[in-house]
C-alpha positions in Angstrom: -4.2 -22.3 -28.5 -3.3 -19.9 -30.9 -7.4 -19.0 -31.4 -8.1 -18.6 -27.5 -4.6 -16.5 -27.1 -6.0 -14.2 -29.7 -9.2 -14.2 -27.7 -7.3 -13.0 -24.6 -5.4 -10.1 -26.2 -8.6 -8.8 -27.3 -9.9 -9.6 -23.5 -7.3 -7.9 -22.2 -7.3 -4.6 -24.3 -11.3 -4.4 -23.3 -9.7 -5.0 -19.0 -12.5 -8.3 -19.0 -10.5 -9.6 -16.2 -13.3 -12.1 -15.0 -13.3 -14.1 -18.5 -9.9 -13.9 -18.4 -9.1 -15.2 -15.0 -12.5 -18.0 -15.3 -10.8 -19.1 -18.9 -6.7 -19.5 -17.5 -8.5 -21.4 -14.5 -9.9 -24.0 -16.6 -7.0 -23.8 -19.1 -4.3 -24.6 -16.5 -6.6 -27.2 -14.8 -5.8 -30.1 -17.8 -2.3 -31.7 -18.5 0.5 -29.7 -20.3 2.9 -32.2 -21.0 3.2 -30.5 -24.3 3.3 -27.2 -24.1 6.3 -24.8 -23.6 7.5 -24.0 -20.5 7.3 -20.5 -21.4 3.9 -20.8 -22.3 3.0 -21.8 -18.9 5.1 -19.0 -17.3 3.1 -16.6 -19.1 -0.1 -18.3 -18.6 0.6 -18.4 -14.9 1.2 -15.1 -15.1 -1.3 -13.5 -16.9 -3.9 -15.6 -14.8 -2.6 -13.5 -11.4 -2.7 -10.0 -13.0 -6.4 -10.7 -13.9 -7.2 -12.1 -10.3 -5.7 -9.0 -9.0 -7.6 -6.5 -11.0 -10.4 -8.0 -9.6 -9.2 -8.6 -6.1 -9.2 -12.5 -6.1 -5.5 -12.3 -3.9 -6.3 -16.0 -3.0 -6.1 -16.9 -7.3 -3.4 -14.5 -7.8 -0.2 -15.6 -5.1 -0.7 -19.5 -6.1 -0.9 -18.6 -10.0 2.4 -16.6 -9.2 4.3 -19.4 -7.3 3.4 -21.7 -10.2 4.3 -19.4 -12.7 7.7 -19.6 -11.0 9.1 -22.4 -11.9 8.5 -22.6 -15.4 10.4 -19.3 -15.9 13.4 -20.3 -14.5 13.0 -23.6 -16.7 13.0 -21.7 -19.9 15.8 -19.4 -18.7 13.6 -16.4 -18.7 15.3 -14.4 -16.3 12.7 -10.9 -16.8 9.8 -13.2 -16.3 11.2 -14.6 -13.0 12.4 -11.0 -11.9 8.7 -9.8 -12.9 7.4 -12.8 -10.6 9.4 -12.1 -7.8 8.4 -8.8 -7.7 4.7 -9.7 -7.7 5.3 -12.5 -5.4 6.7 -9.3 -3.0 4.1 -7.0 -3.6 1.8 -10.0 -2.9 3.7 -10.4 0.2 4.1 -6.5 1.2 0.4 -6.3 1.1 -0.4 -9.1 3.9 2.0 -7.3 5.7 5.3 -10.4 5.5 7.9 -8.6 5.1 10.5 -10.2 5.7 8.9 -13.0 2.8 8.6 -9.9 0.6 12.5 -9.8 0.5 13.3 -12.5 -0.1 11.7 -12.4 -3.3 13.0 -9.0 -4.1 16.3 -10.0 -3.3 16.1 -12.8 -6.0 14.3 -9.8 -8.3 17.0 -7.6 -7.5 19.9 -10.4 -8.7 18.3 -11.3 -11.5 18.0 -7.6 -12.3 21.8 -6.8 -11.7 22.6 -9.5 -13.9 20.8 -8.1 -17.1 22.2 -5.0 -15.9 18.6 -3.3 -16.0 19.2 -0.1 -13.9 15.7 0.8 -13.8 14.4 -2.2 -12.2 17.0 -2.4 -10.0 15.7 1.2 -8.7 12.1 0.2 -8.5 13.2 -3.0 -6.4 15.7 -1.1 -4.1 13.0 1.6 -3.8 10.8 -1.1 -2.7 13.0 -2.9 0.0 13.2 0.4 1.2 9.6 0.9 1.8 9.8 -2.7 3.3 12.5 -1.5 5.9 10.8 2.1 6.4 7.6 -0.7 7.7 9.4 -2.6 9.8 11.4 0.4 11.3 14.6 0.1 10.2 15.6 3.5 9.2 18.7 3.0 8.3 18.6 0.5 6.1 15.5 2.6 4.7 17.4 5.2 4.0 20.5 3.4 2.3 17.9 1.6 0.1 16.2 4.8 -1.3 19.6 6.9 -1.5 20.8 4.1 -3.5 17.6 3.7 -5.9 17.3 7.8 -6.1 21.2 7.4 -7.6 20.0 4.5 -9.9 17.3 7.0 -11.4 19.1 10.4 -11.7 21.3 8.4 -13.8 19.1 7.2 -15.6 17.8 10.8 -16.1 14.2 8.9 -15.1 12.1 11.8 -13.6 9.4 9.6 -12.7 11.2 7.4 -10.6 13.3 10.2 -9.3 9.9 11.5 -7.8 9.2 8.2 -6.7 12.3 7.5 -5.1 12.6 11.0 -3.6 9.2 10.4 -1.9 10.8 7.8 0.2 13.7 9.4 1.3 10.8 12.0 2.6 9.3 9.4 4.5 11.7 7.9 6.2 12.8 12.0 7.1 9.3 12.2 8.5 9.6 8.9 10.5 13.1 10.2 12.4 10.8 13.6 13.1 12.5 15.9 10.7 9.4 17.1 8.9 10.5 20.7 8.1 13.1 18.1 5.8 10.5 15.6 4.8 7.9 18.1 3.3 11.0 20.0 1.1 11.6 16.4 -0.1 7.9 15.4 -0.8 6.8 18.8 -2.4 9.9 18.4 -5.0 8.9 14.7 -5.7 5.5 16.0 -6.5 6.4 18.8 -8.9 9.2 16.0 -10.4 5.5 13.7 -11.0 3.3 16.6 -12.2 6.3 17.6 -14.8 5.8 14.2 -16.3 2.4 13.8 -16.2 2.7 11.3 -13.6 -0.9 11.5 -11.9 -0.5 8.4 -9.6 2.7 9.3 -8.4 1.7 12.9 -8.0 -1.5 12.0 -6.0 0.5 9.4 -3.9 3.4 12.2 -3.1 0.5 14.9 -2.3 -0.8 13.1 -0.3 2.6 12.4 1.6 3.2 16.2 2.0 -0.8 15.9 3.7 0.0 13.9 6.0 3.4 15.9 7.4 1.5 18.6 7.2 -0.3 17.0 9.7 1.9 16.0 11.9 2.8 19.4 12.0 -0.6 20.6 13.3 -1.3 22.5 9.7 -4.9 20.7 8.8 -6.0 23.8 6.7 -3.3 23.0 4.9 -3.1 19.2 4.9 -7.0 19.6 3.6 -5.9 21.6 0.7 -3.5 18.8 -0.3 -6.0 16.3 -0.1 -8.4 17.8 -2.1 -5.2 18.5 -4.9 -4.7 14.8 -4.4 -8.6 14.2 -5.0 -8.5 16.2 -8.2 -5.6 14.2 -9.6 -6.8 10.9 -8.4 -6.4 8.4 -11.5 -9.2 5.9 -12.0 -8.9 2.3 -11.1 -6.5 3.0 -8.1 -8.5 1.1 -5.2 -5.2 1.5 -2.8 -4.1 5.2 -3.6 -8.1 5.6 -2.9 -8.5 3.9 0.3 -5.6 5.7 1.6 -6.7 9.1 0.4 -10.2 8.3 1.7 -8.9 7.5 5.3 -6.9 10.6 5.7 -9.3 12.6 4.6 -11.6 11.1 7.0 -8.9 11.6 9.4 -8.6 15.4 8.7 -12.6 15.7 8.6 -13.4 14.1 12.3 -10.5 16.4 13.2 -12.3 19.6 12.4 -15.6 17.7 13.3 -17.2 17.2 10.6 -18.3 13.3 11.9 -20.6 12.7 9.1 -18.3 13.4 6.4 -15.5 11.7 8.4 -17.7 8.7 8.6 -18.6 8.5 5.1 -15.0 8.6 3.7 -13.7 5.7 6.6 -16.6 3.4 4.8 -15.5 4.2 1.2 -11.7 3.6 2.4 -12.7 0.3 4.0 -14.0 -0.7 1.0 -11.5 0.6 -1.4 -8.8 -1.3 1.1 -10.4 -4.6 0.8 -10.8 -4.5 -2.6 -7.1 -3.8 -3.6 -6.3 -6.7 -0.8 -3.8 -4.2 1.6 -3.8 -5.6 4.9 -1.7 -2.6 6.6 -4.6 -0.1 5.2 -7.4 -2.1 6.0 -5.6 -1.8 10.3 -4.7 1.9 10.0 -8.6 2.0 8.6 -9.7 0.5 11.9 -8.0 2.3 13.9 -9.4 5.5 12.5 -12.9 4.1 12.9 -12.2 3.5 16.6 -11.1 6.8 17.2 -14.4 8.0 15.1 -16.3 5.6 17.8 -14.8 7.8 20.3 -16.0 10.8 19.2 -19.7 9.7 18.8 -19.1 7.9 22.6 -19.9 3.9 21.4 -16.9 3.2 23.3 -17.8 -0.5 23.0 -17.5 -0.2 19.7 -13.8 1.8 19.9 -12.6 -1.0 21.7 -13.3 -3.5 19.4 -11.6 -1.7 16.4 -8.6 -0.8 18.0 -8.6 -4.7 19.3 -9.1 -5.7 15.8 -6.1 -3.5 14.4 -3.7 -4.7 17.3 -4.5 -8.1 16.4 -3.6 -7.7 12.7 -0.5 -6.0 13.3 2.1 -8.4 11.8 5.0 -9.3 14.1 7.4 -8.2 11.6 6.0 -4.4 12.5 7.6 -2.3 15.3 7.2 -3.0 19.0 5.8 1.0 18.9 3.1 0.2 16.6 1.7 -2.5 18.4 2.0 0.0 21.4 0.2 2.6 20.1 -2.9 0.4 19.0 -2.8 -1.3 22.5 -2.5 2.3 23.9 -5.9 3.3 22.0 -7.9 0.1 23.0 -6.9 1.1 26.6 -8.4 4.7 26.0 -11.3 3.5 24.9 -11.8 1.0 27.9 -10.8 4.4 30.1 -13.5 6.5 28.6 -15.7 3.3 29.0 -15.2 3.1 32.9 -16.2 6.8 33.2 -18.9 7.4 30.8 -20.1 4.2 33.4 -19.3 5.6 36.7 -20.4 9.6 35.6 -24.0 10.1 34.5 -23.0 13.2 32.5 -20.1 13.3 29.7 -19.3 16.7 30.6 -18.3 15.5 34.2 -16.6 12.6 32.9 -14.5 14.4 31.0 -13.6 17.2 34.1 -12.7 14.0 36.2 -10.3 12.5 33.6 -8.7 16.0 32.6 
């Protein structure tokens, strides 16, 4: 044991993931009856980070749920707050949220209890974000004012940014974007101040997308390619959203080529780091893409395929909207049929 555990630090400082993940596998496959319970936690738990660096999400969630248990034997109470927060991220990215509380509920107790402040702001921070998805503004709101208190007494810059960014978004989400983009620039400078590169390429990319909402895509572009520039490496879900907004921006100004280019990368990048609500907005984007080139056969299907995804747990709006666009698409369908020419079909429509 103490021969293979030195094998895995050294496996872990290199990031061999695979070897790591193939060698807990077959490690927790045998009986255990004598090792400690804490052992196992950490096995457990080591096993799912690896599966997650490589996007095995199917190896990952069990090796959580078994890790579980044996923290809460051994009376570890970080190890079973660190669980429950994976478990929730696990379960933020297949879109459950309401699972992805309840785990960050438990997180958040077992965090009050060892009176860690700082965790306690990451996990009200990420309730919020849970709330904000589901529409619940309010209690979006409450969450993130609470866990931007938590970190300004802290005197925690980094999560400051990071907690400021979500009070911007759910500003944005209730329309006040003027509000929303003075919020999100001052998270970003908070992130660059401290050398925070993911957090500043997440929050630029925020300010992007109010700036598009408010119809500024010159400037939304320039944020993007900030964003691009500060881009960390191994970041396959910052990436995959960048990608997609970008290719947003770009089959907005027509560039179709480029725009088509970036929606592929961000497909891939989406699938890779295993989130379900990027890999929807993805295909939603594609459809509209469709649109533009006229395969409106091929529209409909995408924006069938995001409606279909949509968890239950999201708003009745979202849903709405993606119905709304597969009904477009049929529209455009029926006259591109009945019209020989586009140019007529669109004259009758308008």
């Amino acid at each position: 044991g103490a021969l293979h555990g030195g094998t895995l630090r050294a496996a872990q400082q290199l990031s061999a993931w695979r070897p790591i993940r193939d060698d807990l596998t077959l490690a927790l496959s045998v009986p255990a009856e004598h090792v400690e319970q804490s052992d196992l936690a950490s096995a457990c738990l080591l096993l799912a980070e690896a599966a997650s660096h490589i996007g095995d999400h199917t190896t990952a969630a069990p090796a959580l749920l078994r890790a579980l248990p044996h923290a809460q034997a051994c009376g570890d109470r970080q190890m079973a707050r660190e669980i429950h927060t994976r478990l929730a991220r696990h379960h933020i990215l297949n879109g459950s949220g309401r699972q992805s509380l309840e785990h960050l509920r438990a997180a958040l107790r077992e965090a009050e209890r060892t009176e860690n402040r700082a965790a306690s702001s990451d996990l009200l921070g990420m309730c919020g974000s849970v709330h904000l998805q589901a529409g619940r503004l309010s209690k979006a709101q409450q969450n993130f004012e609470a866990a931007l208190t938590k970190a300004l007494t802290l005197d925690d810059t980094r999560r400051a940014a990071s907690r400021r960014a979500g009070l911007g978004g759910v500003l944005m989400y209730r329309g006040q974007l003027r509000d929303a983009e003075t919020q999100l620039q001052l998270a970003a400078e908070e992130a660059r101040s401290c050398g925070d590169r993911r957090g500043l390429t997440s929050r630029l990319l925020n300010v992007s997308l109010v700036r598009l909402l408010r119809g500024d895509i010159r400037g939304a572009m320039a944020c993007i390619a900030e964003a691009a520039a500060e881009l960390p490496p191994e970041e396959p879900r910052i990436q995959a959203r960048l990608l997609s907004l970008r290719g947003d921006l770009r089959m907005r100004a027509g560039d179709l080529s480029g725009a088509a280019r970036d929606l592929d990368d961000s497909l891939e990048a989406a699938s890779l780091s295993g989130d379900r609500d990027a890999l929807i907005e993805i295909w939603a984007t594609q459809g509209r893409w469709r649109l533009c080139k006229g395969d409106y056969e091929a529209a409909r299907t995408l924006f069938n395929q995001a409606t279909e995804e949509l968890s239950n747990e999201r708003p009745d709006a979202d849903s709405a909207a993606r119905e709304a666009e597969g009904w477009h698409a049929r529209a455009w369908q029926a006259a591109s049929q009945f019209f020989d020419q586009e140019a007529s079909a669109l004259q009758a429509i308008l």
